[in-house]
N, C-alpha and C positions, 0 to 999 in steps of 0.2 A: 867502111868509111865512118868515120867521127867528126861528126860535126859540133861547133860550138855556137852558142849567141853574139851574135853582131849587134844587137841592140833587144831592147826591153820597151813595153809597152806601156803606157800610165793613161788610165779610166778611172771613170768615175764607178764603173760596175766590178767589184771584188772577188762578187762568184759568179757559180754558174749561172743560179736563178736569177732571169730577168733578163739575158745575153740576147741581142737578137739573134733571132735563129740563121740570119743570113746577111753579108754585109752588102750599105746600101739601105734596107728596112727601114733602121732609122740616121734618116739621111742628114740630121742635124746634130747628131752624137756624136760628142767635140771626142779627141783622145791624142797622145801625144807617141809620136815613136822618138826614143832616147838612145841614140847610139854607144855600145860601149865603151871603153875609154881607149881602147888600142885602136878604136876609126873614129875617134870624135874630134876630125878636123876637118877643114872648110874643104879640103879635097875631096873627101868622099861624099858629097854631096854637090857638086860642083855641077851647074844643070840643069840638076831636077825642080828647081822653079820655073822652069820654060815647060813643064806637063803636066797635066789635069788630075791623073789621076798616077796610082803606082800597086805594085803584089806585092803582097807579103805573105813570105812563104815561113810561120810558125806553130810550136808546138802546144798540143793543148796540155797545158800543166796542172789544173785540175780535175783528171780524170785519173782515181785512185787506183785502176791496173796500170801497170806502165805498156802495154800492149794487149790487145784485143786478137782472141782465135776466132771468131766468129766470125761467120763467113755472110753470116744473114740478121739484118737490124729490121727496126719498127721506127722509121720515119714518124715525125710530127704530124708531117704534111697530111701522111694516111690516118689517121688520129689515134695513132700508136699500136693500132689493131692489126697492120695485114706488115708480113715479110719484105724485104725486099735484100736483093745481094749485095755486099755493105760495099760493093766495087761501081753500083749504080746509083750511090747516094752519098750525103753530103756529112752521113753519122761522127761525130768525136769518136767514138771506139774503131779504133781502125788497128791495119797489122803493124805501120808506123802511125802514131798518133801524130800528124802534121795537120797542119790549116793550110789552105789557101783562102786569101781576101781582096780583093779590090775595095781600095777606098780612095776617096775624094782628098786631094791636098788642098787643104788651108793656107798653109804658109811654110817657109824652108827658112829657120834658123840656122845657118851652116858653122856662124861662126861660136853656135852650143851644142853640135851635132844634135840637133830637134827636127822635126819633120812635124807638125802640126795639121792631123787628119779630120774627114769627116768621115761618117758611118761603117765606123769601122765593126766588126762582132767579135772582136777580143776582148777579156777581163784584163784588171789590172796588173802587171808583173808577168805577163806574156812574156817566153821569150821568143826573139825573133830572128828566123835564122838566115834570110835574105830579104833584100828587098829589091826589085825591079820595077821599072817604068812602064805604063801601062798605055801599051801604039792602038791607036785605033786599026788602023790597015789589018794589023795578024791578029788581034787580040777581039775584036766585036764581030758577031756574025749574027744579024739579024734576021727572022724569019726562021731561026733553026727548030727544032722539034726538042721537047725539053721532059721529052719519057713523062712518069706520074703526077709529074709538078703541074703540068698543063691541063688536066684531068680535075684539078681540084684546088677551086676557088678558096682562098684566104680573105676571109674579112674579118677587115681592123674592128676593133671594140669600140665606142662610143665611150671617151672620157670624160669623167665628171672631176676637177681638181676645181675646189673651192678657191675663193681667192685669198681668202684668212689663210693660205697655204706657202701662197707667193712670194711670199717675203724669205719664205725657208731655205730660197735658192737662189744663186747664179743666175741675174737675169739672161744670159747669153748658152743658159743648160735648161731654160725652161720647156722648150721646142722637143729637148730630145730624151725629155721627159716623157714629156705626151706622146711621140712616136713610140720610145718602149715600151711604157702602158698599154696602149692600142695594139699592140701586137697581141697581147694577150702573152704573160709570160707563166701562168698556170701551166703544169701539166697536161696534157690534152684530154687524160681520161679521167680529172677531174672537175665537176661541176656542181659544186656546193656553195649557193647565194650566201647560206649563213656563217662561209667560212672567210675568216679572217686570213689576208696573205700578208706579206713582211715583202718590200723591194729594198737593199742597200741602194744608194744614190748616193756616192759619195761618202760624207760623214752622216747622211739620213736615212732612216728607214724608215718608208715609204708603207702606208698599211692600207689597204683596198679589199674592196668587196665586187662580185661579179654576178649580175644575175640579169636576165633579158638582152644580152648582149652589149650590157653599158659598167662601164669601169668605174666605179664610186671612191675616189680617197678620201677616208674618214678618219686620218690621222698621219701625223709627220712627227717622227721622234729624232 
């Protein structure tokens, strides 16, 4: 089977680094899904402003194999140290490189084929190769058992963004700024206070430092 893109992604995040590791995280990270021109009409959207939220089922396109043999990855979650079978995790290297994501709808331009999301964890120029609506009834099951994930607490960083910084940005992008900061988007098996990291944000990179569990931005280029 051959599939193609129905639509293309637009973020503010370029690459890898800095991606939430899971959509949702950050829950105020605006991003746009662009239909491509053979469905960008008011038809194929016809709807889906009456639901909350919707899947998107695309591929991750910058991961330099175009497919993964490996059968066993090193989750973040476990802090890149221990196995697990890449069939009980959420790894980019897979045997098909696809995402799944739920994210939040903002708002449904039908008549520019646009779908305007929240926290979505796709880069910019995603392609996207469906999209569905997301039912609470079949789709949420609360109380479920969630394997290693539940085993190991994630705590957000404590952000330090000066205010001489504020001005650098999109007041309505500043929220989901500080959300993917706090995540902590270092490597996990890196922890060097006196290293300098680089975030793209858009047209800005974002330069921070990490040490005691607090996130210091000490420069925006």
């Amino acid at each position: 089977m051959e599939i193609e893109p129905v639509a293309t992604f637009h973020s503010p995040l370029p690459e890898k680094f800095g991606l939430p590791r899971q959509a949702g995280v950050a829950e105020s990270l605006r991003g746009t899904v662009v239909l491509e021109p053979d469905y960008r009409t008011p038809e194929a959207l016809r709807g889906l402003e009456d639901f909350d939220f919707l899947w998107l089922i695309w591929g991750f396109h910058l991961n330099r194999e175009k497919a993964s043999t490996g059968l066993t990855v090193r989750p973040p979650r476990l802090g890149g140290n221990e196995r697990m079978g890449v069939f009980a995790t959420r790894s980019p290297y897979r045997p098909n490189p696809l995402g799944l994501s739920s994210v939040r709808i903002e708002s449904v331009d039908a008549a520019r084929g646009e779908i305007h999301v929240l926290g979505a964890d796709l880069a910019n120029g995603t392609p996207i190769y469906d999209i569905k609506p997301y039912v609470a009834y079949a789709d949420s099951h609360p109380g479920v058992r969630s394997g290693f994930v539940d085993g190991r607490e994630w705590k957000p960083l404590q952000v330090v963004l000066p205010r001489e910084f504020f001005p650098c940005f999109a007041p309505d992008s500043i929220d989901g700024l500080f959300e993917l900061l706090a995540q902590d988007p270092r490597p996990r098996y890196q922890d060097d206070p006196e290293r300098i990291y680089g975030l793209l944000y858009g047209d800005r990179n974002v330069k921070f430092r990490v040490a005691d569990g607090i996130l210091t931005v000490i420069g925006v280029e």
